[in-house]
N, C-alpha and C positions, 0 to 999 in steps of 0.2 A: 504494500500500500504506500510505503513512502516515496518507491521509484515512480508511480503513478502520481504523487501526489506532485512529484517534483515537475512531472513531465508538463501538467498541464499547469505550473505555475508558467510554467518555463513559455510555452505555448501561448498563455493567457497573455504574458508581457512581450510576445512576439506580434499578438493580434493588436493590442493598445496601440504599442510602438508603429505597427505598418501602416496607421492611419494618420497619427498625430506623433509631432516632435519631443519626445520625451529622452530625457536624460537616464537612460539606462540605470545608472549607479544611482542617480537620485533615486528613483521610482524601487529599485530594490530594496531602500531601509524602509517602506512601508510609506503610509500616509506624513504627508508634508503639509507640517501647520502653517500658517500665515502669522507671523511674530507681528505683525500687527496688531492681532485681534490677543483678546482674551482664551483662557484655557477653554471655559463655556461654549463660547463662539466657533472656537476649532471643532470641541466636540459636537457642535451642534450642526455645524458643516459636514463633518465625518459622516452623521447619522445621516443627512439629507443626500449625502455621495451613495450612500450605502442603498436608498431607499432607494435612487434613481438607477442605480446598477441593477435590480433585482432582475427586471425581465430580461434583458439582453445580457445579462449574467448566467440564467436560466438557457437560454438559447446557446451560448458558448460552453456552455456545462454539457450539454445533449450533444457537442458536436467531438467532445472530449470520451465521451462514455464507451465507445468502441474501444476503446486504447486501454481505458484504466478500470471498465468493471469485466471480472471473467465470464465469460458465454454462458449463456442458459439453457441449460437442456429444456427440450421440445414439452417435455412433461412437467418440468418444475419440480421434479424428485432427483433426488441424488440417486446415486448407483444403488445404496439399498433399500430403495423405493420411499424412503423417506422424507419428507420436505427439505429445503436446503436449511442446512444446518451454519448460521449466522455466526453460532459461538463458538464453533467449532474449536478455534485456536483459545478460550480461554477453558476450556472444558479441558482439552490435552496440557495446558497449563497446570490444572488444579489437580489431574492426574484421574479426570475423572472417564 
């Protein structure tokens, strides 16, 4: 899940970048506040970035999903006829 996570980071800032002039290494340490404004104000801009990303974030997410979720079988059962099993990795953790 990590290497997936990375790829569509990596992808995500490949899509942003191919349309608008962005600063690579800026845009990689996260959100850039405006030292202008207040702590308040930054985060109240962050929240309204956020809110305005949602769809076309949505849309970029679904176009990433072939890459980073594993294939589904035709049935939606695992090999031993069971539904897919989500927890699988903390169950083999706990030893169970």
């Amino acid at each position: 899940m990590r290497d997936a996570l990375h790829v569509g980071v990596k992808r995500a800032m490949a899509v942003v970048c191919s349309g608008f002039s962005y600063d690579m290494e800026v845009v990689s340490h996260g959100f850039v506040t405006d030292i202008s404004k207040t702590d308040a104000k930054n985060e109240e801009r962050l929240h309204a970035l956020i809110n305005d990303a949602e769809v076309p974030g949505e849309r970029l997410a679904k176009l990433f999903e072939p890459e980073v979720l594993p294939p589904e079988s035709s049935s939606g059962t695992g090999e031993d006829g069971e539904g897919r099993d989500t927890d699988l990795g903390l169950r083999a953790y706990a030893g169970c």
